[in-house]
C-alpha positions as CSV (number, residue, x, y, z in Angstrom):
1,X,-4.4,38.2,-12.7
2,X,-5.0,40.8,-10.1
3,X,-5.0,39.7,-6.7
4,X,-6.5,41.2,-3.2
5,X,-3.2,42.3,-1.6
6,X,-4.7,41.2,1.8
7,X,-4.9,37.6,0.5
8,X,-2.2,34.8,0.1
9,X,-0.4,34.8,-3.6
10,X,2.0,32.0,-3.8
11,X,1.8,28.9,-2.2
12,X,5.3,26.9,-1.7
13,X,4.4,23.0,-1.3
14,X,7.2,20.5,-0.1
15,X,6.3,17.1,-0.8
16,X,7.1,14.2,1.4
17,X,5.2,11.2,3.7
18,X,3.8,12.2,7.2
19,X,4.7,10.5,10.4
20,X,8.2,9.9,12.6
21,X,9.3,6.7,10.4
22,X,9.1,8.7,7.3
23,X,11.5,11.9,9.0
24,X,14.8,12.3,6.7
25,X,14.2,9.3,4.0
26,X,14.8,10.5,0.6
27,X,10.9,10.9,-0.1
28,X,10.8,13.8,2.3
29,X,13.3,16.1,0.6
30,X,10.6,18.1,0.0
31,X,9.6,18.3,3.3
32,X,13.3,18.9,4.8
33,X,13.6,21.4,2.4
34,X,10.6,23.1,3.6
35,X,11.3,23.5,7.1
36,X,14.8,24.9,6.4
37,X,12.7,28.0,4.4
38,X,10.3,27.9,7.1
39,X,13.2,28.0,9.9
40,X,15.0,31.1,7.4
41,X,11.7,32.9,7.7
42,X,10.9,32.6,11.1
43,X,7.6,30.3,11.3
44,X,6.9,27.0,11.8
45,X,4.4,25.2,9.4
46,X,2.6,23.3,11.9
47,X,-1.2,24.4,11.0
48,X,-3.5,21.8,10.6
49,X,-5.2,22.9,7.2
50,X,-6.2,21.7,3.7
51,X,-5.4,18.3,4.4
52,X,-1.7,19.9,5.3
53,X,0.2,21.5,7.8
54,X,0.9,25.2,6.8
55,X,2.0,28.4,7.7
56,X,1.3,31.9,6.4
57,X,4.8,34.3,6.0
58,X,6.0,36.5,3.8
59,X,8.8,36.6,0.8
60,X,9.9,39.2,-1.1
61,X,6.8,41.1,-0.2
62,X,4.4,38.5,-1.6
63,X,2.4,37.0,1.1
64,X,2.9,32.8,0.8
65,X,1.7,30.1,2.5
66,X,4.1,27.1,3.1
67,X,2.1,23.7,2.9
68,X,3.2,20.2,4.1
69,X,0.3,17.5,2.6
70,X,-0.5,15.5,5.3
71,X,-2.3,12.9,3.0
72,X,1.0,10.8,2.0
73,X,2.8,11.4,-1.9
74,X,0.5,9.7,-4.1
75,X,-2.7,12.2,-3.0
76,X,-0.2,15.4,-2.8
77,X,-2.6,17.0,-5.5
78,X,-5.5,16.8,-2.8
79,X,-4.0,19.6,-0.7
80,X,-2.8,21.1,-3.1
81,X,-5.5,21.6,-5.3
82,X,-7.5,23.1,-1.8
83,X,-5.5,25.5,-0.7
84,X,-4.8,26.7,-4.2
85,X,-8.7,27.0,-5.0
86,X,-9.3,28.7,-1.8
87,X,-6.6,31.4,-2.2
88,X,-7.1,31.3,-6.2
89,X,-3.7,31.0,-6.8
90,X,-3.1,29.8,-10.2
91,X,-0.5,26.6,-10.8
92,X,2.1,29.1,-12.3
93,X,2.1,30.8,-8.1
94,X,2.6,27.1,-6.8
95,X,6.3,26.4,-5.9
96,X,6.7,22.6,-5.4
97,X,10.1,21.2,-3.6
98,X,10.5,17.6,-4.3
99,X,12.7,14.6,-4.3
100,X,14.8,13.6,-7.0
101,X,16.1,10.0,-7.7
102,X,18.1,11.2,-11.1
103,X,19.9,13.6,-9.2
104,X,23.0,13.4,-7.4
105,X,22.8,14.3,-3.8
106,X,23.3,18.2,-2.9
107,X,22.1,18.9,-7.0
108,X,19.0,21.1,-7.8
109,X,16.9,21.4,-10.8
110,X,14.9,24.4,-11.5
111,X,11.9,24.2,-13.8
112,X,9.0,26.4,-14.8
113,X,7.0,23.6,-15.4
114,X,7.3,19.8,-16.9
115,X,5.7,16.1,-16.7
116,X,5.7,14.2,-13.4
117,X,9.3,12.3,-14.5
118,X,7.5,9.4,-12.5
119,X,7.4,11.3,-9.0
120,X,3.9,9.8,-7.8
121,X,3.5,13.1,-5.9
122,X,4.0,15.1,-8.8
123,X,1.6,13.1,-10.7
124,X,-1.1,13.8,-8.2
125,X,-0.7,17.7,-8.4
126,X,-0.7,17.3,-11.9
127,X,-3.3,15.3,-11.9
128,X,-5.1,18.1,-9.8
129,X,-3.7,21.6,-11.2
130,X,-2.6,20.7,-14.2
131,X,1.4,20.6,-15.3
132,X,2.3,24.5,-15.3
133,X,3.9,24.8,-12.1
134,X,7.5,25.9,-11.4
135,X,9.6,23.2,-9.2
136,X,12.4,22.9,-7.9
137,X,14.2,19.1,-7.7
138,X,16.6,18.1,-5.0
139,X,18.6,15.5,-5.6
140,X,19.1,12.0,-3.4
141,X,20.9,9.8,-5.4
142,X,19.5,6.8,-7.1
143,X,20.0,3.6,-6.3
144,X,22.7,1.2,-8.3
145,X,22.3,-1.9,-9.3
146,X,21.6,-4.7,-7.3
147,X,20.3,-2.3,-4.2
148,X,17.0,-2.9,-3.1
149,X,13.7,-1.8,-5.2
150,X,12.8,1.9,-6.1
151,X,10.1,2.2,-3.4
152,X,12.7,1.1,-0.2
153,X,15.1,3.2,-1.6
154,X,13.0,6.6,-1.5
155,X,11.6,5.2,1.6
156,X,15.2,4.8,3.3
157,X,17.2,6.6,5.3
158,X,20.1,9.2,4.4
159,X,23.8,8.3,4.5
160,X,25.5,10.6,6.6
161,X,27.2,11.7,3.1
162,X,24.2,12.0,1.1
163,X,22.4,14.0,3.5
164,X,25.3,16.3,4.2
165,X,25.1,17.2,0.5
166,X,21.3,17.5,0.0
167,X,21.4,20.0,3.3
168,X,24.0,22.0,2.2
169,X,21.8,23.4,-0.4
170,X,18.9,24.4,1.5
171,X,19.8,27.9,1.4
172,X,20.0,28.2,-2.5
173,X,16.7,26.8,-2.3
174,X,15.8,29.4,-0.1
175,X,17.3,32.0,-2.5
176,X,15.5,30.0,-5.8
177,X,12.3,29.8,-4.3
178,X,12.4,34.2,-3.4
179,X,13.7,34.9,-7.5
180,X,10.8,32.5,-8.8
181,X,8.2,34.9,-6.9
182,X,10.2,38.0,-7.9
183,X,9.4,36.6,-11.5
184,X,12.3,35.4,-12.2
185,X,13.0,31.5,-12.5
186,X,15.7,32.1,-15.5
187,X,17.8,33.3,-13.2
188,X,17.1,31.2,-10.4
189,X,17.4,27.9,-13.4
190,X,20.8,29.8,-14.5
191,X,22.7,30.3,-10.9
192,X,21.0,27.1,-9.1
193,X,20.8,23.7,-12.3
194,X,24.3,23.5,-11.3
């Protein structure tokens, strides 16, 4: 696909829930992770846009927009799906940072594409673009036996631990997130699904 080099190619999404309560709960990994790239980059994704907060910047030559649905996980895909058809950027340009429950904290997992693994938000974008986006899962523990159900555990808070870990791997995101738009994930899956 040929695209207008004035116009926006990739679009990175981090997923998490809106709001002050939601700020550093496991759900918003995503969203963590996002800022951190945004932060490396220079911007801040604070425009009010597509349902989302974005901002425009550029990696490895390829002009992006970061994007922050502002419609909660479970309509993700709404967001999503409008700034992707307004930039027609197909799913295989949509880089999507999310939350991981099978993960241990501070652990990343690359993939070019892949089913929703039960991650509501990924459903949605699934639901709305179809399964052939590349993603990259940060892990934040799951919860053992005995602790309290799924949907308070993604909704809680780091440990101090935890979110040490998760952090500390914001800049290999970063670094994943600039080979996937040079067009190459293998490596980015090879040095990164550690």
């Amino acid at each position: 696909m040929l695209f207008n080099s004035s116009s926006t190619e990739f679009l990175i999404v981090g997923l998490g829930n809106p709001g002050k309560k939601y700020e550093a709960t496991h759900h918003n990994a995503g969203f963590m992770a996002l800022d951190a790239l945004a932060k490396e980059l220079g911007v801040s994704v604070t425009r009010a846009k597509f349902d989302a907060l974005t901002a425009p910047a550029t990696i490895a030559g390829h002009k992006v927009l970061l994007l922050k649905p502002q419609t909660y996980m479970n309509l993700s895909g709404d967001a999503v799906y409008k700034a992707a058809s307004f930039y027609k950027i197909p799913p295989q340009n949509v880089i999507v940072l999310y939350d991981d429950i099978s993960l241990v904290p501070g652990r990343l997992r690359i993939r070019q594409k892949g089913s929703a693994g039960g991650h509501n938000g990924i459903k949605s974008i699934i639901a709305a673009i179809g399964d052939e986006f590349p993603r990259i899962k940060i892990g934040v523990g799951e919860r053992r036996s005995g602790e309290a159900d799924l949907a308070d555990f993604v909704l809680a808070k780091f440990s101090k631990a935890d979110g040490e870990a998760m952090t500390a791997r914001f800049d290999d995101i970063c670094a994943a997130v600039e080979l996937i738009i040079k067009g190459d994930t293998a490596t980015a899956m090879n040095r990164y699904n550690s």
